[in-house]
C-alpha positions in Angstrom: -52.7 32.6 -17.1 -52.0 34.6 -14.2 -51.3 32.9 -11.0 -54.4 34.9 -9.2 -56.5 33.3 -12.0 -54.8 29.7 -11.9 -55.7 30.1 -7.4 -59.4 31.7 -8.2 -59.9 28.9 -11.1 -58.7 26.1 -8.8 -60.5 27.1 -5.7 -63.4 27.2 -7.3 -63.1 23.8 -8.9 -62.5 22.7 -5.4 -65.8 23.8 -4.5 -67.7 23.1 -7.8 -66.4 19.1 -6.6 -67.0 18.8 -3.2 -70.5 19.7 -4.1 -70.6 17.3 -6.6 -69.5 15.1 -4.5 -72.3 16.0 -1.3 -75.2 16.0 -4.0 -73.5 12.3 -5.5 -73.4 11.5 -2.0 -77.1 11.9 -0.6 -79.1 10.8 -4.2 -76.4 7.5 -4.9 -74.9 8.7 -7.3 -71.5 7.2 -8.1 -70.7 9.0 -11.8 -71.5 12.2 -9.7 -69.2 11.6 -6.4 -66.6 10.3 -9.3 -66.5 13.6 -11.1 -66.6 15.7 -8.3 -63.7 14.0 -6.1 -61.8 14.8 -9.8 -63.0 17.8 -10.3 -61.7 19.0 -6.8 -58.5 17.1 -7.4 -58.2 19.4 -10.9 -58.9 22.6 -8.6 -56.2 21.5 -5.9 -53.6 21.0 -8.9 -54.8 24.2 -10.2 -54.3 26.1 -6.6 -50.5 24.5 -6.7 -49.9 25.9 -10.1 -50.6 29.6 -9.0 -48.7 29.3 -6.0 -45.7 27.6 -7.9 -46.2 30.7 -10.2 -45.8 33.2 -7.4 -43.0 31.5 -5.5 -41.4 31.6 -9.0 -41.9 35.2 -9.0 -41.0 35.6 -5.8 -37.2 34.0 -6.8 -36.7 35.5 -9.6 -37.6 39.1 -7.8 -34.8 38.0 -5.1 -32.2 36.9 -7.4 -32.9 40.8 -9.5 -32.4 42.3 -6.0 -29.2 40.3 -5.1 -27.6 40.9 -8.7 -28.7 44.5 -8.7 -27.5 45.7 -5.2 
């Protein structure tokens, strides 16, 4: 997976939980506030993922430009 799609993925799993969570919330639902703080927790490792993907991109772009000047 791209790191754009691991960040759009993850963010959006972020959201998906804290909704869970607000709707688990306000009808007393524990199962539901449950899933949804690990559902966000998935989207936030998700989110680190694509940025670890792009700051690995980012070195190895660095290191091409130091060897190749």
């Amino acid at each position: 997976m791209s790191s754009t799609v691991d960040k759009v993925k993850g963010y959006a799993n972020e959201a998906a939980g804290k909704a869970k969570q607000t709707v688990g919330k306000a009808i007393g639902s524990d199962r539901l506030e449950a899933e949804g703080a690990a559902q966000e927790v998935k989207g936030n490792v998700q989110v680190g993922i694509g940025k670890a993907k792009d700051a690995a991109k980012e070195g190895a772009k660095a290191v091409d430009k130091a060897l190749n000047k």
